[in-house]
C-alpha positions as MATLAB code, in Angstrom:
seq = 'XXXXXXXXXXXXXXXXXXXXXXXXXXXXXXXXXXXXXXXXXXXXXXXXXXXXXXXXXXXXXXXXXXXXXXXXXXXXXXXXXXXXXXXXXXXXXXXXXXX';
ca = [
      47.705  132.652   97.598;
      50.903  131.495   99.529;
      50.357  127.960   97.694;
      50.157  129.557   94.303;
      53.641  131.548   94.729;
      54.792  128.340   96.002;
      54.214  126.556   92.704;
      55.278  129.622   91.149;
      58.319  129.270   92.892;
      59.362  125.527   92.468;
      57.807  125.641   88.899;
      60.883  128.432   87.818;
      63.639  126.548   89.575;
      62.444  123.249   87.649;
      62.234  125.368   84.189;
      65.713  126.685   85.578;
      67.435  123.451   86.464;
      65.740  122.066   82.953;
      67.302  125.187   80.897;
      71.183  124.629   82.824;
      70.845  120.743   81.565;
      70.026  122.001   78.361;
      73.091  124.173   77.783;
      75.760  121.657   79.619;
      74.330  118.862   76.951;
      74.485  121.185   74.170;
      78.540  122.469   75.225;
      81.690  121.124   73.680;
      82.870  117.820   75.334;
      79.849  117.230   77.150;
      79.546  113.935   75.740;
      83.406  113.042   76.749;
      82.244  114.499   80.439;
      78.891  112.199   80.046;
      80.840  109.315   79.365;
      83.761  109.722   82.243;
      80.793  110.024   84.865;
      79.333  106.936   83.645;
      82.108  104.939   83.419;
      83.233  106.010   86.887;
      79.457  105.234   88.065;
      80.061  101.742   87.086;
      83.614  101.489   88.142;
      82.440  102.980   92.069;
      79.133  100.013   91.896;
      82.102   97.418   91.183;
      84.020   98.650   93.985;
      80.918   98.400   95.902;
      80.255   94.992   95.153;
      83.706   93.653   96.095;
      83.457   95.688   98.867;
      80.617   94.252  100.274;
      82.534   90.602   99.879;
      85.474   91.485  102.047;
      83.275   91.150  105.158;
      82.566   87.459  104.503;
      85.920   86.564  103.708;
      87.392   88.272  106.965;
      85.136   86.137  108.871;
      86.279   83.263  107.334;
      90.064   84.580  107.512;
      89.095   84.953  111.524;
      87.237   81.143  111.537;
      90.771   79.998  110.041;
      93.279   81.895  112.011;
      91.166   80.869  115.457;
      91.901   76.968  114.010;
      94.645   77.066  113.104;
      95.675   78.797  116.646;
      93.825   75.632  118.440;
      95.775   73.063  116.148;
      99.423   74.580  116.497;
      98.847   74.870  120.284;
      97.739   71.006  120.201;
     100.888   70.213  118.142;
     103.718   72.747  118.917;
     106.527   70.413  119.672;
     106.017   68.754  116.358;
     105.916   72.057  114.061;
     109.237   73.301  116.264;
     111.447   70.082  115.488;
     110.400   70.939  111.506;
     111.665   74.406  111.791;
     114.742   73.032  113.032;
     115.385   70.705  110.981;
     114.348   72.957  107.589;
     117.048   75.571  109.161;
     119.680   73.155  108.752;
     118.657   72.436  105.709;
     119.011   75.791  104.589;
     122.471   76.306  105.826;
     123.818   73.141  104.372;
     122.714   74.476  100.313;
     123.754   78.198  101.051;
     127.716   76.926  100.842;
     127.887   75.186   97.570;
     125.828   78.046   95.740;
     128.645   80.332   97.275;
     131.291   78.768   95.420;
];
């Protein structure tokens, strides 16, 4: 007997949960509602995807920034005498755009 109430039971809250569908289809705007849950369905499983892509480019961002710190330590006088000599660069073509 406990089984048959049981059925009983989930059988009214499935004829209830059809009925509440029923009337939120059949309201005003319930297509425009419809639609804005779809479309931000789609727009969350885009997210999702790029998402999912970041992880493979930060641990290629990581692979790079771990080279490039092993190639500027190699080379640091080298890169130094460039910044100085871009600075004063710089300097010299700020004064005739001054004038």
């Amino acid at each position: 007997m406990a089984v048959r109430e049981q059925k009983d039971l989930l059988t009214m809250l499935a004829d209830r949960g059809e009925e509440a569908i029923q009337r939120l289809s059949d309201a005003p705007g319930a297509d425009r509602v419809l639609g804005a849950a779809q479309a931000l369905r789609d727009r969350l499983d885009e997210v999702q995807k790029r998402l999912r892509g970041l992880d493979a480019i930060e641990r290629r961002v990581e692979a790079l920034e771990k080279r490039v710190d092993s190639l500027s330590g190699a080379k640091s006088r080298s890169t130094t005498t460039r910044k100085r000599a871009s600075s004063s660069k710089s300097g010299a073509r700020a004064k005739p755009k001054s004038s």
